[in-house]
C-alpha positions in Angstrom: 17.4 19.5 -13.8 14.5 21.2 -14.9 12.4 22.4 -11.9 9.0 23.4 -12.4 8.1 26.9 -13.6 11.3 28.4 -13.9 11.1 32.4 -13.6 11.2 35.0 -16.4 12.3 37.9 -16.3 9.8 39.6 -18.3 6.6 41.3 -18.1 3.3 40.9 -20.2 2.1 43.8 -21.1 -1.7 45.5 -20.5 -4.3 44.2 -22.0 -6.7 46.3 -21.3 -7.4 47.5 -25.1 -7.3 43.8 -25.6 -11.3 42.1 -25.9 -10.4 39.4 -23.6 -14.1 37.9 -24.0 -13.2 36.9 -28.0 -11.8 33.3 -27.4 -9.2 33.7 -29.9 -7.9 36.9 -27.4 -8.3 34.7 -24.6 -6.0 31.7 -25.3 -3.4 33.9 -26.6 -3.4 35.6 -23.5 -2.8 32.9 -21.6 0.0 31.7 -24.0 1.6 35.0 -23.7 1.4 35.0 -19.6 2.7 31.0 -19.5 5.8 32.2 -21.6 6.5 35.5 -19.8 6.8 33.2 -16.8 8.5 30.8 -18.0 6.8 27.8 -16.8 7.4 24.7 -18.3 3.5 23.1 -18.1 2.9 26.4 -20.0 -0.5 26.7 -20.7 -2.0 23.7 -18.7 -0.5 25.4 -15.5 -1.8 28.7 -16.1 -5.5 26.8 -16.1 -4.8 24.9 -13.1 -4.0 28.1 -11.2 -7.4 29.5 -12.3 -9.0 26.1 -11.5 -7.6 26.2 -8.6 -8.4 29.9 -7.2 -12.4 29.1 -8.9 -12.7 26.1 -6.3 -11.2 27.3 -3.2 -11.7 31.3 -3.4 -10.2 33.2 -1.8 -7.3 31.5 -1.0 -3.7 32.8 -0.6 -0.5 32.8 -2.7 1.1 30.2 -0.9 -1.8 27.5 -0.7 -2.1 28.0 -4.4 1.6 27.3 -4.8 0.7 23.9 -2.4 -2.7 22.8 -4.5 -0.9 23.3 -8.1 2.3 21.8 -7.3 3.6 24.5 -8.9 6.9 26.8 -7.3 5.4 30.1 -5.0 7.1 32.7 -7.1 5.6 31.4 -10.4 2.2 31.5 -8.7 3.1 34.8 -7.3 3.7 35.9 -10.3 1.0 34.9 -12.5 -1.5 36.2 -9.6 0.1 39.7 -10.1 -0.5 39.3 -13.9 -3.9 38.4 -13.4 -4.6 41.2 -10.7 -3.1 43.6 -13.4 -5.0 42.4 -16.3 -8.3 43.0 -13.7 -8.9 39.1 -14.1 -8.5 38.3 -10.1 -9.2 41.0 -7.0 -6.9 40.9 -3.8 -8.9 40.7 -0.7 -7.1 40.2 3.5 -7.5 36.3 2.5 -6.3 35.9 -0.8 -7.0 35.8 -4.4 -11.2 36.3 -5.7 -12.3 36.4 -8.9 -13.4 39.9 -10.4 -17.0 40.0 -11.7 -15.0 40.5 -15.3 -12.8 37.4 -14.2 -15.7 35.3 -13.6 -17.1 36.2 -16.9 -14.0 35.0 -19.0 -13.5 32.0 -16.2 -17.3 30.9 -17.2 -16.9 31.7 -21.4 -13.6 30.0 -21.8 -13.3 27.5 -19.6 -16.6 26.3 -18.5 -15.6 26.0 -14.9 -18.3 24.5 -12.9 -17.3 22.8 -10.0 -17.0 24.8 -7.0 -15.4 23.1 -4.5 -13.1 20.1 -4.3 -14.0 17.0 -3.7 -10.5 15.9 -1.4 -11.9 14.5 2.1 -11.5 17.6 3.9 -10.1 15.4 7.4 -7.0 14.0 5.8 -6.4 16.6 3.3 -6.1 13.9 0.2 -3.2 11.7 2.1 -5.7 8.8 2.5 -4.9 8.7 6.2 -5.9 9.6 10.0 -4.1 9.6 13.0 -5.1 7.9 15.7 -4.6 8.6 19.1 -1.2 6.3 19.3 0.0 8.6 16.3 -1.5 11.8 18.4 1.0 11.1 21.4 3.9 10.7 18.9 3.1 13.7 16.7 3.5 15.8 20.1 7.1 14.8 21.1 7.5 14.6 17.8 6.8 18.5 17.2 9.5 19.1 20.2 12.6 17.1 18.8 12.0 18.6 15.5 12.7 22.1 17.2 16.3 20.5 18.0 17.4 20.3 14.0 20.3 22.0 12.8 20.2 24.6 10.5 19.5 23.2 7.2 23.1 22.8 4.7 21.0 23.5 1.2 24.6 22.8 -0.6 23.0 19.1 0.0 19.6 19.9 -0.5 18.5 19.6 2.7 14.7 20.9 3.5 13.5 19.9 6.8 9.7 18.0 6.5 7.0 19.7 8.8 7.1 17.2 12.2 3.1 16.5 10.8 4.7 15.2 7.4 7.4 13.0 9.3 4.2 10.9 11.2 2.3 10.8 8.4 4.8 8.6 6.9 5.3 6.7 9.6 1.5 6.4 9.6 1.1 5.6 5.9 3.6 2.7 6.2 2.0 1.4 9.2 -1.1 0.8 7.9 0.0 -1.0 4.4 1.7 -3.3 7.0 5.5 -2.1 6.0 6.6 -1.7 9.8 5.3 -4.4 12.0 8.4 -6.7 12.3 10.3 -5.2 9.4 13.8 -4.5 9.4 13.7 -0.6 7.8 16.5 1.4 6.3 16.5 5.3 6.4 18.9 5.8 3.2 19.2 10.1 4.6 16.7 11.6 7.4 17.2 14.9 7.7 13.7 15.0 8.5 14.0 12.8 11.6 11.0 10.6 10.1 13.0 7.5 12.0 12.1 8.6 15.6 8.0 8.5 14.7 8.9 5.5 12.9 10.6 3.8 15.9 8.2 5.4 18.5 5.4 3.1 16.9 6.9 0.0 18.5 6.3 -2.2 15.3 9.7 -2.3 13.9 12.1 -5.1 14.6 15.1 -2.9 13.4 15.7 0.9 12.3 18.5 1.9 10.9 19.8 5.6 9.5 22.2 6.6 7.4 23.0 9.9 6.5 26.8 11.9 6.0 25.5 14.5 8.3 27.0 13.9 11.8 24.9 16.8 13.3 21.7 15.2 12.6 23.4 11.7 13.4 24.2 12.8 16.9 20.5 14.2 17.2 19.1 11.3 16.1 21.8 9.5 18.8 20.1 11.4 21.8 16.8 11.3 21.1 17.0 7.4 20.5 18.4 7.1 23.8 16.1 9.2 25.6 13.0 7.7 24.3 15.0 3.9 24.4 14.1 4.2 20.5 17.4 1.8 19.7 17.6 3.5 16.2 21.1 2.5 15.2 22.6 5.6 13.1 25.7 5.2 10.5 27.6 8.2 8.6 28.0 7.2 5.1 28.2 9.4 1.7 26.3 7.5 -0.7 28.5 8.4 -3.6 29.8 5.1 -1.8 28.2 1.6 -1.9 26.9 0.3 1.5 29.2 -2.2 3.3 28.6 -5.7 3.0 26.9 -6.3 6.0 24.2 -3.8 5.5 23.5 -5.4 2.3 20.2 -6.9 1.6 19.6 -6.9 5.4 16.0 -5.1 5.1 12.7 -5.4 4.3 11.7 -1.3 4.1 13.9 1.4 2.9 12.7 5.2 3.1 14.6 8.3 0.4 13.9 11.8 0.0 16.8 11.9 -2.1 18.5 15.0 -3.9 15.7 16.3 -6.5 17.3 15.8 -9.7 17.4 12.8 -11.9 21.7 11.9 -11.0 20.2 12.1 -7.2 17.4 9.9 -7.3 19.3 7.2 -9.3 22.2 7.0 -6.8 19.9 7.2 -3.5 17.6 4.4 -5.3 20.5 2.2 -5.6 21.8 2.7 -2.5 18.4 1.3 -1.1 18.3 -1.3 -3.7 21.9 -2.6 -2.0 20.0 -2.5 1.4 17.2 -4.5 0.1 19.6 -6.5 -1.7 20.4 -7.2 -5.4 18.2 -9.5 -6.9 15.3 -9.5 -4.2 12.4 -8.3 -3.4 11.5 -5.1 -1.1 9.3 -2.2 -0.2 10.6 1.4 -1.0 9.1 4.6 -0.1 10.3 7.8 -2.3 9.9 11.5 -0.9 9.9 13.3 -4.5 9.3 16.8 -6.1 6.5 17.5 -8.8 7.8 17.4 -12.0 7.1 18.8 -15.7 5.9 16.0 -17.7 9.1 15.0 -19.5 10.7 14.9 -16.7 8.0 12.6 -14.9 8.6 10.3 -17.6 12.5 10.4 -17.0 11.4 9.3 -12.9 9.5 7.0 -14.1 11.8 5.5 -16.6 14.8 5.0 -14.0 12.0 3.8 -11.2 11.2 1.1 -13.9 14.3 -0.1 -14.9 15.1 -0.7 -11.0 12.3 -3.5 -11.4 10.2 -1.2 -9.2 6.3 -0.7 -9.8 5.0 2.4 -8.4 2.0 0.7 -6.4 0.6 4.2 -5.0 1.5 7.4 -5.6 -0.2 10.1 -3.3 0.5 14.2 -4.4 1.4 16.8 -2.0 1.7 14.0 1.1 5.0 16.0 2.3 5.2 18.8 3.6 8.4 20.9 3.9 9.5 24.1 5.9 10.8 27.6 3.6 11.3 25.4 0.1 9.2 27.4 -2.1 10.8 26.8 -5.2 9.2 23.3 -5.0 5.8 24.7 -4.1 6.5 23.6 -0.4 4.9 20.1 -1.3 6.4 16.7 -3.0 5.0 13.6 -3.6 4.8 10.5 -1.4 5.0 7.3 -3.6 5.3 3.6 -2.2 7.2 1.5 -4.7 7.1 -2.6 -4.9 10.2 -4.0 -6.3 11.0 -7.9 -7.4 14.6 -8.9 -9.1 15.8 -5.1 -8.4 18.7 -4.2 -10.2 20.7 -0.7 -9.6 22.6 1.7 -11.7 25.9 0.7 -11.9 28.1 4.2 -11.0 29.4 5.0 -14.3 26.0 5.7 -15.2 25.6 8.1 -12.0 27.3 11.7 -12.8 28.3 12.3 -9.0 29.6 15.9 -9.7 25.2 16.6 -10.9 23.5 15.5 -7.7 22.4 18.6 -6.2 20.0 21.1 -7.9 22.6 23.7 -7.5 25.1 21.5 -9.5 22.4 21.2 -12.3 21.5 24.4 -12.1 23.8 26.7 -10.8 22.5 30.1 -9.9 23.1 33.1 -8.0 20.6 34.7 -5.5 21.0 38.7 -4.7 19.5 39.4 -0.8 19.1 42.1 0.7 19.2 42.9 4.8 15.9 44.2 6.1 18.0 45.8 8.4 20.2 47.8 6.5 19.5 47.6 3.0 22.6 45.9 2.1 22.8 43.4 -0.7 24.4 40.0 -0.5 25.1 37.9 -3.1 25.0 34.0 -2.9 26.0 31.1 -4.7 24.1 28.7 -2.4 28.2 26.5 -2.2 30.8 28.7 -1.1 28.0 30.6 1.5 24.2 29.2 2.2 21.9 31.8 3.3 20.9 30.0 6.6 24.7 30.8 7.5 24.8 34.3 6.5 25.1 37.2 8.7 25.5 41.5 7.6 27.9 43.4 8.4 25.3 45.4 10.3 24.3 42.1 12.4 21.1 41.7 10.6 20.2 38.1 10.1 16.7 38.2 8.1 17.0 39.0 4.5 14.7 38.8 1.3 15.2 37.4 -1.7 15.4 40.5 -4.8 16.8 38.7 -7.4 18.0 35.6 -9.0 20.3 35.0 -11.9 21.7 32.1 -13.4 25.3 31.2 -13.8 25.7 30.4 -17.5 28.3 27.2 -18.0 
């Protein structure tokens, strides 16, 4: 897989001798700075971060990462570049334009609209909570305190508990809950308790092959009489037979890669059932274009139609390497079909499969550095020698095949 903006490792050089102000000097700068990040919108996303910083000024680092859709260390670094290159100034909240920034921003670019024009209550997800959805975001923000530590050998990324009943909000109103049998196909982000604490649903099932989020979602059900029925299963396997084509609603935020999404698509496709019709809702990063296309591709062959797709609707916890955000999209399906599993590779699921890579941490208690292969040891799991337990991330290197 192909995330978005993967790092470089090198540095563009100063360009202060460099007359920025002549156009020609200008584009090539911005071709130079897309490829010494490495980002694979190249140019396009370079523009996008200036759009995005000449609308919203000053705004920080990581809420550019979350507007762009673009990963935080890319955006960190093309801020630095900027900030070198006297282009942007760094004030206590965030990134401003320079008086010499605003002068190329206005020659090249003919930026003119200063702010956005998202509805600034919902934020762009096309929704607002009402006070039924109020009372359930509050226990809802408690039992998502009880989560595990995340396993990202599976790609786990806990949702914020705001993200988790927003969906359950979103599918409320387009009428997918109210008397609908609805399949959780994974839930590591516990979206089924705001789900079942709506009251709408005739039936909520989850599935997931983690028995520590099983168990959680076990006594929370039983506490709030929730009657969420939970099942271990590893959907490298096809779902029993009795689970087949027994709902109406399925919900996947599958692995990010393209193996991932078309074996967690046909697992829900078997609980909508072969040949039928059905709602799905799919949790997915931002992609390059090309890639897009390849989503869009396998969601199409599935007999699905992507009815709405809404940008930056979830929210996640840490996971800046997908810019913290991924789309929410609510798919309509009629004669669905699935992949059939020789056309799965189940050894490329996860990213770390697809993209193997080593991360280099060091303690901020000690100074040690820790190497990591995100499979034999996760961060979340590693501990110094010193007994330090919060690290930072120095380096990155990946593991050539």
């Amino acid at each position: 897989m192909k995330i978005i903006g993967k790092m470089g490792s090198k540095s563009i050089k100063d360009t202060d001798e460099i007359d920025l102000l002549n156009n020609n000097n200008f584009k090539g700068f911005l071709i130079k700075l897309a490829d010494r990040v490495n980002v694979a919108e190249g140019v396009s996303a370079i523009e996008s971060i200036l759009r995005c910083i000449y609308r919203n000024q000053p705004i920080s680092t990581k809420k550019i990462a979350q507007y762009t859709k673009l990963p935080l260390p890319i955006v960190s670094k093309v801020r630095t570049m900027l900030e070198r290159n006297r282009i942007l100034s760094r004030v206590e909240q965030g990134a401003v334009y320079s008086e010499y920034g605003i002068k190329l921003i206005n020659k090249h670019l003919n930026l003119k609209m200063k702010h956005d024009l998202k509805c600034p209550k919902c934020g762009g997800k096309g929704i607002l909570l009402d006070e039924t959805f109020k009372k359930i975001l509050k226990k809802h923000r408690e039992y998502t305190k009880l989560r595990p530590t995340v396993n990202t050998s599976i790609d786990q990324s806990f949702a914020t508990p705001e993200t988790g009943v927003y969906r359950a909000g979103i599918m409320a109103d387009r009428g997918d809950l109210e008397g609908k049998r609805v399949l959780f196909i994974g839930d590591d982000d516990l979206t089924s308790l705001p789900t079942a604490m709506t009251d709408f649903c005739e039936e909520v099932v989850v599935m997931d092959i983690d028995d520590r989020l099983l168990n959680l979602i076990d006594n929370i059900s039983k506490r709030e009489n929730l009657n969420i029925k939970t099942i271990k299963h590893d959907f490298r396997k096809p779902l029993t037979k009795d689970f087949k084509g027994a709902f109406d609603v399925v919900f996947t935020d599958p692995p990010y890669t393209l193996n991932g999404l078309k074996l967690f698509l046909s697992r829900s496709v078997e609980g909508l059932g072969e040949g039928s019709s059905g709602v799905l809702y799919l949790a997915f990063s931002h992609k390059p274009m090309e890639e897009y296309l390849e989503v869009q591709k396998i969601i199409n062959s599935m007999n699905f139609a992507i009815y709405e797709l809404i940008p930056g609707f979830n929210t996640y916890e840490g996971s800046e390497i997908i810019g913290n955000t991924t789309f929410l999209a609510r798919l309509m399906g009629k004669n669905l079909k699935k992949f059939k599993n020789e056309e799965i590779d189940l050894n490329k699921l996860y990213t770390g499969e697809v993209k193997p890579t080593i991360r280099y941490y060091k303690c901020l208690n000690c100074n040690r550095i820790h190497s990591i292969d995100g499979r034999s040891l996760c961060i979340e799991n590693l501990i110094c020698n010193c007994g330090g337990k919060k690290f930072k991330m120095v380096k990155r290197k990946k593991v050539k095949k």
